[in-house]
C-alpha positions in Angstrom: 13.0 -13.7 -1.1 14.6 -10.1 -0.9 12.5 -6.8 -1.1 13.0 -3.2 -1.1 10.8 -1.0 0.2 9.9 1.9 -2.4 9.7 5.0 0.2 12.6 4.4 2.5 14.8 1.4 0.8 14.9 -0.4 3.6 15.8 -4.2 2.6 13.8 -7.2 3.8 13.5 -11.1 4.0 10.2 -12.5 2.9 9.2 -16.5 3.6 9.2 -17.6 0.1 5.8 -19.1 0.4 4.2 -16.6 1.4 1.2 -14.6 0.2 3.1 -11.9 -0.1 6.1 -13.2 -1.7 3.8 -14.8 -4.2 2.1 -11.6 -5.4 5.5 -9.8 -5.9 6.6 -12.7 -7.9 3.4 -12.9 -10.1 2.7 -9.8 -10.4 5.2 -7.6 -11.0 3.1 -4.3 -10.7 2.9 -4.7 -7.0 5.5 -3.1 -4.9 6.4 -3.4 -1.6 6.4 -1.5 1.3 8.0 -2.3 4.8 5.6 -2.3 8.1 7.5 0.6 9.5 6.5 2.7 5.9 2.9 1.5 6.0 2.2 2.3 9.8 3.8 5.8 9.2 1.2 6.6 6.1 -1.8 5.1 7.6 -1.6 6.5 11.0 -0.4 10.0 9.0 -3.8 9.5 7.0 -6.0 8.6 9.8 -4.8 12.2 11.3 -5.7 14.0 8.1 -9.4 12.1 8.4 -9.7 13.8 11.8 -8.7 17.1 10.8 -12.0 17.3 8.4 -10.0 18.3 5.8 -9.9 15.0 4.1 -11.5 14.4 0.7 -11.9 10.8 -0.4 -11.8 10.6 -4.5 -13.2 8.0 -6.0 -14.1 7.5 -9.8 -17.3 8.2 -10.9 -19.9 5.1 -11.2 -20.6 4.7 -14.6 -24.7 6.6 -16.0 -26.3 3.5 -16.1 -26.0 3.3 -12.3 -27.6 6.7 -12.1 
Protein backbone atom coordinates (compact mmCIF):
# COMPACT_ATOMS: atom_id res chain seq x y z
CA UNK A 1 0.00 0.00 0.00
CA UNK A 2 1.18 3.70 -0.81
CA UNK A 3 0.97 6.59 1.78
CA UNK A 4 1.62 10.14 1.89
CA UNK A 5 2.70 11.79 4.67
CA UNK A 6 0.45 14.89 5.60
CA UNK A 7 3.39 17.42 6.93
CA UNK A 8 6.18 16.75 4.48
CA UNK A 9 4.57 14.56 1.49
CA UNK A 10 7.02 12.25 1.61
CA UNK A 11 5.70 8.87 -0.19
CA UNK A 12 5.93 5.41 1.47
CA UNK A 13 5.39 1.59 1.07
CA UNK A 14 3.34 -0.08 3.74
CA UNK A 15 3.20 -4.15 4.06
CA UNK A 16 -0.40 -4.62 3.17
CA UNK A 17 -1.08 -6.60 6.20
CA UNK A 18 -0.15 -4.55 8.45
CA UNK A 19 -1.70 -2.86 11.39
CA UNK A 20 -1.13 0.15 9.99
CA UNK A 21 -2.17 -0.38 6.60
CA UNK A 22 -5.34 -1.86 7.93
CA UNK A 23 -6.36 1.24 9.89
CA UNK A 24 -5.77 3.63 6.91
CA UNK A 25 -7.86 1.37 4.88
CA UNK A 26 -10.79 1.08 7.49
CA UNK A 27 -10.76 4.12 8.65
CA UNK A 28 -10.42 6.66 6.47
CA UNK A 29 -10.09 9.55 9.20
CA UNK A 30 -6.62 8.40 10.10
CA UNK A 31 -3.82 9.89 8.31
CA UNK A 32 -0.44 9.11 8.16
CA UNK A 33 2.60 10.45 9.11
CA UNK A 34 6.26 9.23 8.11
CA UNK A 35 8.83 8.16 11.13
CA UNK A 36 11.08 11.03 10.18
CA UNK A 37 7.74 13.57 10.72
CA UNK A 38 6.74 11.89 14.01
CA UNK A 39 10.31 11.82 15.55
CA UNK A 40 10.70 15.58 14.57
CA UNK A 41 7.27 16.52 16.60
CA UNK A 42 7.70 14.36 19.48
CA UNK A 43 11.20 15.10 20.28
CA UNK A 44 10.13 19.05 19.36
CA UNK A 45 7.38 18.44 22.12
CA UNK A 46 9.40 16.76 24.67
CA UNK A 47 11.69 20.10 24.43
CA UNK A 48 8.68 22.35 24.96
CA UNK A 49 7.79 19.89 28.27
CA UNK A 50 11.20 20.88 29.60
CA UNK A 51 10.98 24.39 29.04
CA UNK A 52 7.99 24.60 31.71
CA UNK A 53 6.07 26.35 29.46
CA UNK A 54 4.00 23.50 28.39
CA UNK A 55 0.26 23.31 29.06
CA UNK A 56 -1.50 20.04 28.51
CA UNK A 57 -5.38 20.64 27.60
CA UNK A 58 -7.57 18.15 28.16
CA UNK A 59 -11.54 18.32 28.05
CA UNK A 60 -13.24 18.70 31.07
CA UNK A 61 -14.59 15.43 32.92
CA UNK A 62 -18.12 15.63 32.84
CA UNK A 63 -20.10 17.10 36.77
CA UNK A 64 -21.15 13.86 37.72
CA UNK A 65 -17.41 12.95 38.25
CA UNK A 66 -17.04 16.05 40.40
Amino acid sequence: MRVKCVICDKIDTLDDESIIAKRLRNRPIHTYMCSDCHDRIRDKTNARIETGNFRLYRSRPDKDEW
